[in-house]
C-alpha positions in Angstrom: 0.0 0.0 0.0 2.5 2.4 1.0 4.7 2.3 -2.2 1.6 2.0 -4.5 0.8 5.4 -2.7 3.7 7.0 -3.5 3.6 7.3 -6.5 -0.4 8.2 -7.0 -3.1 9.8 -4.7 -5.4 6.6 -4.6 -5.0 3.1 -4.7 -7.3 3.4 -7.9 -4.7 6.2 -9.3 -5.5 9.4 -9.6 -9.1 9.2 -8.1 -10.4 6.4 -5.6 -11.6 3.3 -6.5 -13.2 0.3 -5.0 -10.0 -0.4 -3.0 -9.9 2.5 -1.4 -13.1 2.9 0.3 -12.2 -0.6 1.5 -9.0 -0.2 3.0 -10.5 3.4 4.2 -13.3 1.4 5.7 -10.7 -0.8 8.1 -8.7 2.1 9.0 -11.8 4.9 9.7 -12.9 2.1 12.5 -9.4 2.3 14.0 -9.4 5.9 13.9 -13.0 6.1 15.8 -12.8 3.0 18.4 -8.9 3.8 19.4 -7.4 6.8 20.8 -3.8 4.9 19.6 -2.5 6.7 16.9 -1.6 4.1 13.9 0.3 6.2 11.8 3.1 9.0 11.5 1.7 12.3 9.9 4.6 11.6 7.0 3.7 8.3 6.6 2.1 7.7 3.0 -0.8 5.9 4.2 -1.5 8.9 6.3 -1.5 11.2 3.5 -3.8 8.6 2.3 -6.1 8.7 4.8 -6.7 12.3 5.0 -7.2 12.5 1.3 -9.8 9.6 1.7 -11.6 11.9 5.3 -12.2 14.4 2.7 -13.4 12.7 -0.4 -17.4 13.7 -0.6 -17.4 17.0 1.4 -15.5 15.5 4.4 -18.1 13.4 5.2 -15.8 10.8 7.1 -14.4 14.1 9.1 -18.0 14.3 10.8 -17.3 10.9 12.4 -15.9 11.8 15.8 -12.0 10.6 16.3 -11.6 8.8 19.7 -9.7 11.1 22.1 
């Protein structure tokens, strides 16, 4: 995942695909049931992951983080 993501925005290239609303999907519930933080700001898949919270008007942003 990580090197397929450095070189393009989405798993699906240059817009998401399938793929990434799946993988999104696995690592949204992380980021709501945990408090843990899973991944360094420079890491790719966190670049990732912020693209992907604001895909569709930021509608996984409205999903509180656990704190």
């Amino acid at each position: 995942l990580r090197s397929t993501l450095s070189y393009q925005p989405f798993i699906g290239g240059q817009s998401p695909l399938f793929a990434d609303y799946i993988v999104f999907g696995a690592l949204q519930w992380a980021r709501i049931a945990s408090p843990y933080r899973l991944l360094d700001d420079s890491d790719a898949v966190a670049q990732w992951l912020e693209r992907c919270l604001d895909l569709h008007d930021g509608l996984g942003r409205k999903v509180a983080a656990a704190v």
